[in-house]
C-alpha positions as a LaTeX table, in Angstrom:
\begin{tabular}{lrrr}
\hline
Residue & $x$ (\AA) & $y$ (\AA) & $z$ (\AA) \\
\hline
Unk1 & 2.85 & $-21.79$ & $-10.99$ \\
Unk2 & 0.16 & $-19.14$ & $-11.20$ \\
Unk3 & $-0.28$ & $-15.51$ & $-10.71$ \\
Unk4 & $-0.18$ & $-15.06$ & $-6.90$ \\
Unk5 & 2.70 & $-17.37$ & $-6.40$ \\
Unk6 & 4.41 & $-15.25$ & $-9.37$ \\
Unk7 & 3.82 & $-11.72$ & $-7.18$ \\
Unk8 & 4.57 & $-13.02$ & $-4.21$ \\
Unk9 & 7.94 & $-14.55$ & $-4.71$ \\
Unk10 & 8.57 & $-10.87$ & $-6.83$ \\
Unk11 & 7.48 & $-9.00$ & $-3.68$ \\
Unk12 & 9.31 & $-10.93$ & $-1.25$ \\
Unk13 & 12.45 & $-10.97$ & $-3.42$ \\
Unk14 & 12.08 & $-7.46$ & $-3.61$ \\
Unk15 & 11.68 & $-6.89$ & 0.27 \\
Unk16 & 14.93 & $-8.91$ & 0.83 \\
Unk17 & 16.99 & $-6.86$ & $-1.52$ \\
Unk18 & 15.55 & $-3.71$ & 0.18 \\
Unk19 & 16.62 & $-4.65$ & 3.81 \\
Unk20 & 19.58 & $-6.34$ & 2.47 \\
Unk21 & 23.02 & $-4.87$ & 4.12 \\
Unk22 & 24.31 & $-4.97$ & 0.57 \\
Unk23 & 22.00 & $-2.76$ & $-1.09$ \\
Unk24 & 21.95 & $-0.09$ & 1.72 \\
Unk25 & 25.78 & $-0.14$ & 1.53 \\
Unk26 & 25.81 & 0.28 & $-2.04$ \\
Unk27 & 23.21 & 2.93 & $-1.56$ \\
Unk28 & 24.04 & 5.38 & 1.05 \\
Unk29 & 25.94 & 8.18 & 0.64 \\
Unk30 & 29.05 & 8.38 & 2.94 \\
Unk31 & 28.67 & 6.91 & 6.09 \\
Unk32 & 24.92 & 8.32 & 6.84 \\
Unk33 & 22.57 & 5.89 & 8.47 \\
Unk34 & 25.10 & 3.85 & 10.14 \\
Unk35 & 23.91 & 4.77 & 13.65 \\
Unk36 & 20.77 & 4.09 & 15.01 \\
Unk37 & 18.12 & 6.56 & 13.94 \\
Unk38 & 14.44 & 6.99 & 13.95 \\
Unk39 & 14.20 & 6.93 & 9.74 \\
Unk40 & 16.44 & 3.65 & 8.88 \\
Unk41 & 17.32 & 3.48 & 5.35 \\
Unk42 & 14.82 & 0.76 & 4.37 \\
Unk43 & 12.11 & 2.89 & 5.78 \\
Unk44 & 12.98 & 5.48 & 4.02 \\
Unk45 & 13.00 & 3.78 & 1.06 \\
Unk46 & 9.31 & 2.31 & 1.46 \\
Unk47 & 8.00 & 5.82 & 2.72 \\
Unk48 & 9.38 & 7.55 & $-1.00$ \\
Unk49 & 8.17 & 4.36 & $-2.88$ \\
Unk50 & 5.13 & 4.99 & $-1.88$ \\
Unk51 & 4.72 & 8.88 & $-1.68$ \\
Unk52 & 2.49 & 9.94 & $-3.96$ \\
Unk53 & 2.29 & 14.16 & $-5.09$ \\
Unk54 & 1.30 & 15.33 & $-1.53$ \\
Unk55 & 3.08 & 17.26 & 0.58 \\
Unk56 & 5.12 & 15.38 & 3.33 \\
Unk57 & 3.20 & 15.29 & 6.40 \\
Unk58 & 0.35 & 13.78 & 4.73 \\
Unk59 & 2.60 & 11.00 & 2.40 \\
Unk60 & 3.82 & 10.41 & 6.04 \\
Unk61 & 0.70 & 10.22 & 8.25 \\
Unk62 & $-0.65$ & 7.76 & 5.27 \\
Unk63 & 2.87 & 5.52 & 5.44 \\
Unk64 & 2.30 & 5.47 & 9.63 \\
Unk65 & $-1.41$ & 3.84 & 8.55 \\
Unk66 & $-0.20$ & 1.18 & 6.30 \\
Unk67 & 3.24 & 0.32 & 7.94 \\
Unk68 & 3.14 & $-2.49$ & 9.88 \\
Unk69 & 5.12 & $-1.84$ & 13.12 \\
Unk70 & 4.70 & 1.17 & 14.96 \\
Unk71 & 7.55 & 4.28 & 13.93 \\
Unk72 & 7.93 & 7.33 & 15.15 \\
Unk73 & 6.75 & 10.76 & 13.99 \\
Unk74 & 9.24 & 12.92 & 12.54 \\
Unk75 & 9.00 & 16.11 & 10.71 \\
Unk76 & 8.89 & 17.11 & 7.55 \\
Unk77 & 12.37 & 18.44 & 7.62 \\
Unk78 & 13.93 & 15.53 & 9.11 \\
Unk79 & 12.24 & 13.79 & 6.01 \\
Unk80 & 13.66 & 15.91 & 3.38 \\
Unk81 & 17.37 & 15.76 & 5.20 \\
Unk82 & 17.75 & 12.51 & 5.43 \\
Unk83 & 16.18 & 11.61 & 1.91 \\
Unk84 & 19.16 & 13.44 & 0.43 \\
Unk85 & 21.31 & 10.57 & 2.05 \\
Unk86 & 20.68 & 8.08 & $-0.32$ \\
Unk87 & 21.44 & 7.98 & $-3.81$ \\
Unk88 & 19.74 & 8.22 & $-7.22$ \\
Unk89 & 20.83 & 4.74 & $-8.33$ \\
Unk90 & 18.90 & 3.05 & $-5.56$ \\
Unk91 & 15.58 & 4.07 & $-7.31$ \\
Unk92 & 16.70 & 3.53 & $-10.70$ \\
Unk93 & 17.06 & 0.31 & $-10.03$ \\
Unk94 & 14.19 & $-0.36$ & $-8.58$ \\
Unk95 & 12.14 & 1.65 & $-11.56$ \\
Unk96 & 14.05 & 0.34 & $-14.48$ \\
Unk97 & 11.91 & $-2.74$ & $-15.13$ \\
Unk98 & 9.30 & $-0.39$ & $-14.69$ \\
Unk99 & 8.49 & $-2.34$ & $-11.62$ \\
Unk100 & 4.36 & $-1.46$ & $-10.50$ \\
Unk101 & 3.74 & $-1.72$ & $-14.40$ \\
Unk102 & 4.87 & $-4.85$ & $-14.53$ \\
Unk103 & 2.69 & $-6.18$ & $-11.31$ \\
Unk104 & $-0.10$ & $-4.78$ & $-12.44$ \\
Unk105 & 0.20 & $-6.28$ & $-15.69$ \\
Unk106 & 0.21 & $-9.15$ & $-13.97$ \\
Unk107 & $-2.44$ & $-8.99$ & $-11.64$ \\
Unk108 & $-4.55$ & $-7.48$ & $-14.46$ \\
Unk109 & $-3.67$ & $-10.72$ & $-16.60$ \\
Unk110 & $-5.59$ & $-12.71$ & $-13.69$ \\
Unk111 & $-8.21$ & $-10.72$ & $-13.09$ \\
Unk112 & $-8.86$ & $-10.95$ & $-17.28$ \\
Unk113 & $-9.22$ & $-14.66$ & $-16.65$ \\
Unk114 & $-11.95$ & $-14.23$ & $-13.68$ \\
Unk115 & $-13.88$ & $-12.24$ & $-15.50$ \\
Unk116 & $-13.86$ & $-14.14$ & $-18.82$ \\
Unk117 & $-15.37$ & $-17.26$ & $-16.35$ \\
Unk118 & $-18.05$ & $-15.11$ & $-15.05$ \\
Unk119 & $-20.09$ & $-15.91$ & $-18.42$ \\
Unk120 & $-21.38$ & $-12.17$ & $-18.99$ \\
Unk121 & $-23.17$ & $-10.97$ & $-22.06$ \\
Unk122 & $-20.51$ & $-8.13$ & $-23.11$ \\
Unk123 & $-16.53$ & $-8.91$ & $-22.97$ \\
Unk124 & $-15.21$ & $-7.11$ & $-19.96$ \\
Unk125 & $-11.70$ & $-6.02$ & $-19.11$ \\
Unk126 & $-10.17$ & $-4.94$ & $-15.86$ \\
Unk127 & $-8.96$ & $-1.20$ & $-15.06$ \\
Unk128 & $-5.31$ & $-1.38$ & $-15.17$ \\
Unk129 & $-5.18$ & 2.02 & $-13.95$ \\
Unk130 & $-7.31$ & 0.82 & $-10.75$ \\
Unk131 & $-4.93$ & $-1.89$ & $-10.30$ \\
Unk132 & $-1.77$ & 0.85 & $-10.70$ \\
Unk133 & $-3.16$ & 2.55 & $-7.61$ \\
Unk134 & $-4.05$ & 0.05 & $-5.69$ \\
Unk135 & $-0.78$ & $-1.48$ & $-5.96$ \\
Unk136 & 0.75 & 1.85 & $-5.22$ \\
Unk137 & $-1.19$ & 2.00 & $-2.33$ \\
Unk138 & $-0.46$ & $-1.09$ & $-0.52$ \\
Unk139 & 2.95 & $-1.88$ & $-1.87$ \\
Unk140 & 4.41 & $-1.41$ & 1.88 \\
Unk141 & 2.02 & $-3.97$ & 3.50 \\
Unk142 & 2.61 & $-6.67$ & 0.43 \\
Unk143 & 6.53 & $-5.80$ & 0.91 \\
Unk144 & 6.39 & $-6.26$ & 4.75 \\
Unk145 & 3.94 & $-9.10$ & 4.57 \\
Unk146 & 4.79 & $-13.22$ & 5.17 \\
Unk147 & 3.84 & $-15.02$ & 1.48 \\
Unk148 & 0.63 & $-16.22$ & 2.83 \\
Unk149 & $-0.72$ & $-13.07$ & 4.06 \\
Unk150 & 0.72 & $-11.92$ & 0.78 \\
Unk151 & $-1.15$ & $-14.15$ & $-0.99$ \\
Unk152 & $-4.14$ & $-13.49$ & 0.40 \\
Unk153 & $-3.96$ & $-9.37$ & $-0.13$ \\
Unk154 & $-3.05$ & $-10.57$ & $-3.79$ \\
Unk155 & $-6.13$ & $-12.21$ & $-4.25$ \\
Unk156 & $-8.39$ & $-9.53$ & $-2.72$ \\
Unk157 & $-6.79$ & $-7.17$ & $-4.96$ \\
Unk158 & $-7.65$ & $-9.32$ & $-8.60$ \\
Unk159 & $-11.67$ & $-9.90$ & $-7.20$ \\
Unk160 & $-11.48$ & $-6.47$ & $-6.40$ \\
Unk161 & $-10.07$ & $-5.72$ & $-9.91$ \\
Unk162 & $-12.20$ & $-8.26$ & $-11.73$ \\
Unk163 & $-15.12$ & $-6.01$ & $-10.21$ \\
Unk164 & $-14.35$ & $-3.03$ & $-11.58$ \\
Unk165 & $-13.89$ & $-3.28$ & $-15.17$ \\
Unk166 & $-15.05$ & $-1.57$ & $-17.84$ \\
Unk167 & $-17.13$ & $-3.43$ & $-21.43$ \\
Unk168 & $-15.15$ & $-3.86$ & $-24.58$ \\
Unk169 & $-17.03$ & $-2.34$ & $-27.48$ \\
Unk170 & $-15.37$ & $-3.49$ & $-30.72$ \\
Unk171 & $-17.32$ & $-2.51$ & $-32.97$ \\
Unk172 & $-18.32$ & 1.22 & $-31.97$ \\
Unk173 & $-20.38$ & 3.15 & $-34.58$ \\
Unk174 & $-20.52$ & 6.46 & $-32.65$ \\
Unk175 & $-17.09$ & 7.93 & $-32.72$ \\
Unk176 & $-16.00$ & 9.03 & $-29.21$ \\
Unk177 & $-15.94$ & 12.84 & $-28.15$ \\
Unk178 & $-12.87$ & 14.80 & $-29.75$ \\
Unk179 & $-12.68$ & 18.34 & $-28.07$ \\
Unk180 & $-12.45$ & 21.23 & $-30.50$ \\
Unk181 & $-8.66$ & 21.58 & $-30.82$ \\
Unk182 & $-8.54$ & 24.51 & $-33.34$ \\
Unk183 & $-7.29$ & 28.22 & $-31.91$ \\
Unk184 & $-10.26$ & 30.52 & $-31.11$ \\
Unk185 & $-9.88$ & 34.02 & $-32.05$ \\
Unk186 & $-11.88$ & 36.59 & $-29.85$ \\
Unk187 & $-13.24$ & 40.23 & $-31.24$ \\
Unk188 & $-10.60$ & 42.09 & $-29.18$ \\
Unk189 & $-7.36$ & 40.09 & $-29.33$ \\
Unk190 & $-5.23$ & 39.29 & $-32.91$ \\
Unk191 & $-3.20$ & 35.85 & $-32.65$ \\
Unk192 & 0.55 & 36.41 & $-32.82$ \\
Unk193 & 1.78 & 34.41 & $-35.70$ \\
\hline
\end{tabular}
């Protein structure tokens, strides 16, 4: 079994628990989202996985891009009601295996392995941090996708990956750049200690 079959049975196992009946039951608080609403729990859920340190109308006009079927615009204050209708543990489950580490670890395993059969002079290594992002990024349509199209976003993310990496140098003789770290002391002002 290799790499892309790995992620995406781990994606779509994770979109099944997501939607699942069970989860959003053991998740809600109360009795919220048991009617009908424009926000449904599971969206909810994939709009704060993938929120990034924006404010909320742009997190949300970037989740209306990559989600897959057409939702409704709500406001920002809709957004931050409702999100206080689902509890804590829902997340720490879902972070506790430090999950987007853990597929990019993978996916950065794979993309090791293309570049090591691209025959270069230097030893390269992918960006793992690259690979974090993109995988933050585009975590709703590899969710929401079928396993082949999943697949096949898996695959353009390790070329992509095995493109931008960055040389090994083992055996460095120029030490890298250390900023100055001791205090400075100016003419007019005496340190406190």
């Amino acid at each position: 079994m290799n790499f892309v079959q790995i992620v995406s049975s781990i994606l779509q196992a994770t979109n099944n628990k997501l939607v699942s009946k069970a989860f959003q039951e053991k998740y809600q608080i109360g009795n919220s989202f048991s009617r009908s609403r424009k926000l449904s729990f599971s969206t909810l859920i994939y709009f704060i996985l993938q929120s990034v340190p924006k404010s909320i109308p742009i997190n949300y006009s970037q989740f209306l891009d990559s989600f897959s079927s057409p939702l409704p615009f709500v406001s920002k204050q809709a957004i931050s009601k409702v999100r206080h209708k689902i509890s804590d543990g829902a997340f720490q489950e879902f972070f506790t295996a430090m999950y987007f580490s853990n597929l990019a670890a993978i996916l950065k395993r794979d993309a090791d392995t293309q570049i090591l059969t691209l025959g270069q002079k230097h030893r390269y290594q992918a960006n793992r941090s690259y690979l974090l992002n993109r995988i933050k990024a585009k975590i709703i349509p590899l969710l929401q996708a079928s396993i082949s199209s999943c697949k096949r976003m898996i695959i353009q993310l390790t070329e992509k990956a095995s493109k931008v990496r960055f040389i090994l140098r083992p055996n460095r003789t120029f030490g890298r750049y250390r900023k100055h770290t001791r205090r400075k002391y100016y003419n007019h002002m005496k340190p406190c200690m």
